[in-house]
C-alpha positions in Angstrom: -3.4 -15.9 0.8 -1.1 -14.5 3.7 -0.5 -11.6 4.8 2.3 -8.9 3.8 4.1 -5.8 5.6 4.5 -2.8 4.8 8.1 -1.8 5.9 7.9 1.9 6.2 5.8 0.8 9.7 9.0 -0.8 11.1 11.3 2.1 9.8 12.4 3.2 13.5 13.6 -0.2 14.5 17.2 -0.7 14.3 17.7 -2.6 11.8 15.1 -3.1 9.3 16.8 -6.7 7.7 17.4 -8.0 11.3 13.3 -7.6 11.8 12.7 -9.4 8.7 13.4 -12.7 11.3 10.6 -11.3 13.3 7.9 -11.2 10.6 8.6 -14.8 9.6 8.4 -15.8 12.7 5.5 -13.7 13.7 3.9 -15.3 10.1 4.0 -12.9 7.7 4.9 -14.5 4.2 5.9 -11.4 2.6 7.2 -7.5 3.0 6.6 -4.8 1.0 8.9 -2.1 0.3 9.5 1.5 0.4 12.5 3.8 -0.3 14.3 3.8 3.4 14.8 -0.5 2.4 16.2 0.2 -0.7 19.6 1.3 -0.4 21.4 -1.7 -0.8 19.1 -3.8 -2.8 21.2 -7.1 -3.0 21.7 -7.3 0.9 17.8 -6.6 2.0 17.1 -9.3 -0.9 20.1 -11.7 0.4 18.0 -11.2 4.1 14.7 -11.7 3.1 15.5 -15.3 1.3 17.4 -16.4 4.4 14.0 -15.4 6.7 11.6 -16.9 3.6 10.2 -13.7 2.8 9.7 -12.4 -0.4 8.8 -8.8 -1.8 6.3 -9.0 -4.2 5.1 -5.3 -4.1 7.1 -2.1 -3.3 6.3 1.7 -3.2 8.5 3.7 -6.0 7.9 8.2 -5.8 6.5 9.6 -8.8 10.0 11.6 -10.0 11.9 8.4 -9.4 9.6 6.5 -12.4 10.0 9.9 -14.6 13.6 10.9 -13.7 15.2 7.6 -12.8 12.9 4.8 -15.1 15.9 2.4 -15.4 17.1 2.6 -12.3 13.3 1.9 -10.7 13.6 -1.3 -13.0 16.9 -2.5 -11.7 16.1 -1.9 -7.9 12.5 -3.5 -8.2 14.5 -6.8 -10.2 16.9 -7.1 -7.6 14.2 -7.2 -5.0 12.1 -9.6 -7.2 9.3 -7.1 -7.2 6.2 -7.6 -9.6 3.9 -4.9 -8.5 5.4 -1.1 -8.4 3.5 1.2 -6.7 2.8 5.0 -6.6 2.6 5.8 -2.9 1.7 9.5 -2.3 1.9 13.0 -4.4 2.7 15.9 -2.6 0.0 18.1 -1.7 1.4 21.3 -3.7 1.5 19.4 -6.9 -2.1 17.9 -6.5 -4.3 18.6 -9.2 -7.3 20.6 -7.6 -10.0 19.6 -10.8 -11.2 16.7 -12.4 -9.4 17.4 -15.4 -5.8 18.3 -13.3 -6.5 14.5 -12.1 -7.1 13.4 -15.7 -3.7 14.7 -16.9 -2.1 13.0 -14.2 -4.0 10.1 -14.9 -2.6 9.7 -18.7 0.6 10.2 -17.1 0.8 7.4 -14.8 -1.0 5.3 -18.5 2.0 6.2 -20.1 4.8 5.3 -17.2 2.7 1.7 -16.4 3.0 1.2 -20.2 6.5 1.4 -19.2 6.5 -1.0 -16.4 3.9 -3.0 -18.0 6.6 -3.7 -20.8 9.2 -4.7 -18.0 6.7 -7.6 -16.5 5.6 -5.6 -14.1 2.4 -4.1 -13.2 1.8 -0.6 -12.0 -0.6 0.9 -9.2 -1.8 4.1 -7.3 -1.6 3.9 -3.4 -4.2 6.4 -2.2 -4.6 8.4 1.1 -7.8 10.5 2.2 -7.1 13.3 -0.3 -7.9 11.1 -3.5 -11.6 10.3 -1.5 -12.1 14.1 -0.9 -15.0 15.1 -3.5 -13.7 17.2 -6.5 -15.6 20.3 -7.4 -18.1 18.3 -9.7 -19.1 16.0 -6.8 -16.2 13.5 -8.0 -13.7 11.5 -6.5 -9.7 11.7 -7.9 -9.4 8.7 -6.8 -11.9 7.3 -9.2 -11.3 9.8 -12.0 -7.5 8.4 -12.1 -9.0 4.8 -12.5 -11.2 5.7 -15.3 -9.1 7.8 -17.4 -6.3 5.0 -17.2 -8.3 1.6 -17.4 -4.7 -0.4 -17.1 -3.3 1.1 -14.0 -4.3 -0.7 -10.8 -5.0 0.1 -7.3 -3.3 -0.4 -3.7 -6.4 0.6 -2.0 -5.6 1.9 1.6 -9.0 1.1 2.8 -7.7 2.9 6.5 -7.0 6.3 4.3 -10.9 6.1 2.8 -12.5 5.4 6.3 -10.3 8.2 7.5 -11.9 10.5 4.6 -15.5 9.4 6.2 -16.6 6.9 3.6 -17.2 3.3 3.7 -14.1 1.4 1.9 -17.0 -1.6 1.1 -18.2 -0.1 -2.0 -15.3 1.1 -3.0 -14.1 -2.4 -2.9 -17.1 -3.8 -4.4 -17.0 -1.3 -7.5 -13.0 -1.4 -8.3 -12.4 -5.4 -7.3 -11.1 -6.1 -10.8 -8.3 -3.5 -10.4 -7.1 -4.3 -6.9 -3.8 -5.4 -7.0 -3.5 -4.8 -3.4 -4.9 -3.4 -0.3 -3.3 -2.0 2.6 -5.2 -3.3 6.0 -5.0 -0.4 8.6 -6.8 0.5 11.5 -8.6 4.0 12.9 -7.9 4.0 16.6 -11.3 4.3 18.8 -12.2 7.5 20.5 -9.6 9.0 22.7 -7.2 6.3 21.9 -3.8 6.2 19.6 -3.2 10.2 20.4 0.2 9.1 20.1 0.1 7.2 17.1 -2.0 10.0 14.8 -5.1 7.7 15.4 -4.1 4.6 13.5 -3.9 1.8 16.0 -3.1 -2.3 15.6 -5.1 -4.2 12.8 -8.2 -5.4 14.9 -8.4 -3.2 17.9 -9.8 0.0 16.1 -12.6 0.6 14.4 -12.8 -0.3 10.9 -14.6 -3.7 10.2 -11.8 -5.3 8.8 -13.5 -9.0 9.1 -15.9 -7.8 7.2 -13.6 -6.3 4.2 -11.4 -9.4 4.4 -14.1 -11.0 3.3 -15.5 -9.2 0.8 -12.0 -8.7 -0.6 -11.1 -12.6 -0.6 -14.4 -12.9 -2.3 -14.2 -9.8 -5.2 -10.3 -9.7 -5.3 -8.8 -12.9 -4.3 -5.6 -12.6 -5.2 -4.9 -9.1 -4.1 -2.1 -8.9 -1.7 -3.3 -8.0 2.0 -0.6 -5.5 3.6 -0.7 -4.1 6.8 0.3 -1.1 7.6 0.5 1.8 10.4 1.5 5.0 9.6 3.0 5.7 13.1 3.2 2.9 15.2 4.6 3.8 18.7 6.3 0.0 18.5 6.4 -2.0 15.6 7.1 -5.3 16.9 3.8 -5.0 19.0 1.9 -3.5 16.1 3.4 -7.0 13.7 2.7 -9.0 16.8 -0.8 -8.1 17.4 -2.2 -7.4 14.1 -1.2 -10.6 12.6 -2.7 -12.8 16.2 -6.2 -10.8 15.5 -5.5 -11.4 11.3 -5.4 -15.0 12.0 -8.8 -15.2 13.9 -10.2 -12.9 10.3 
C-alpha cells in the first residue's frame, strides 16, 4: 500500500489544490482531508483526479456529524471519501472518568451507525490526551474502543509516543480496528523548537521501520498517512518523509 497525506500539514501553502501536483509527483497516491479543503468540494475533487490522487479518508468535527449529518454525507460523496474520521474533542468538553468516556463512546456507536448505513465507515483520531491514564489506571482511548466494538481507529502513533508509551502494543492489541494510522515523527533533543517537536517522517525518533512493519503485518490494509502538525515547510516535510518512507 502507498502512502497518504494528511492535508492540514500543507495548510500554509498557497494553494492547497495547486500542491496536490506536488504529492503525485513526490509519490503519494492519496490525500486525506480536513475542514480548511473542503469548501468547494467539486473543485478539490475535480484537482485531485487531474493529479491521480484520491481521498479515501477525511477528518469531519464532532458537531458537524450531530448538527450537520447530511451535509457531512454530501461533502464526504463528493470527495469520494470511505472512511470519516473524528479528529480531536476540545479539551473543555473531555470527559474526565471512565464512564464520561463511555457516554461519549455510545455516542460516536450511534453516529457510525449512521455513517455505517451511508457505506461509510467511522473512526476516532486520537492525540496524547486519549493515552493519558484515567483515574482507574485506564486509558480513554481504549475505553472508547471497548464500549463501541464497531467504531474504528486512526491511530496517531506520533500523539501516543508523545504521551510516553510505546505505539507497538497498542498496535498489536487494536490491529483489527485500524482503519488507519497517521505516521509522525518526535523531533530528537534540542531539534524542531520551531515545529512543536514533530519533525520529517524518518529523521526523529520514533521507530517508524519498525511499526510499518508490524502494521503491514497486523493491519495490512490500513491506510498509512503522514502527517506534521506544524511543519516549518511542507514541501520539504512531503519531500523528505516520503524519500526515507520509500527506503521503510
Amino acid at each position: 500500500m502507498g502512502f497518504s497525506f494528511q492535508l492540514y500539514s500543507s495548510r500554509d501553502v498557497a494553494s492547497q489544490e495547486a500542491f496536490l501536483g506536488r504529492l503525485a509527483e513526490l509519490g503519494y497516491s492519496s490525500v486525506e482531508g480536513y475542514g480548511g479543503v473542503y469548501g468547494d468540494a467539486d473543485s478539490f475533487a475535480e484537482a485531485m483526479r487531474a493529479n491521480g490522487l484520491t481521498m479515501p479518508s477525511g477528518h469531519f468535527g464532532i458537531d458537524d456529524l450531530r448538527d450537520n449529518f447530511d451535509g457531512v454525507m454530501a461533502l464526504a460523496d463528493a470527495l469520494g471519501i470511505e472512511h470519516v474520521i473524528v479528529p480531536y474533542l476540545n479539551a473543555e468538553v473531555r470527559p474526565t472518568d471512565t464512564a464520561g468516556w463511555q457516554a461519549l463512546a455510545q455516542e460516536l456507536a450511534a453516529i457510525g451507525e449512521k455513517v455505517q448505513a451511508e457505506g461509510k465507515s467511522f473512526s476516532w483520531h486520537n492525540h496524547d490526551f486519549e493515552f493519558e491514564t484515567l483515574p482507574d489506571g485506564s486509558y480513554p482511548m481504549e475505553v472508547m474502543l471497548e464500549a463501541a466494538p464497531k467504531i474504528g481507529w486512526e491511530a496517531d502513533l506520533g500523539w501516543v509516543a508523545r504521551a510516553g508509551l510505546d505505539p507497538a502494543p497498542f498496535v498489536e492489541k487494536w490491529a483489527d480496528r485500524l482503519v488507519a494510522v497517521h505516521v509522525k515523527d518526535i523531533a530528537k533533543e534540542g531539534e524542531g523548537l520551531d515545529e512543536d517537536g514533530w519533525s520529517d517522517i524518518g529523521e526523529g525518533v520514533v521507530d517508524w521501520a519498525g511499526l510499518l512493519k508490524l502494521i503491514r503485518a497486523k493491519a495490512p490494509n490500513a491506510i498509512l498517512v503522514a502527517e506534521q502538525d506544524k511543519p516549518s515547510d511542507a514541501d520539504r516535510f512531503a519531500t523528505v518523509s516520503m524519500t526515507n518512507l520509500k527506503g521503510m
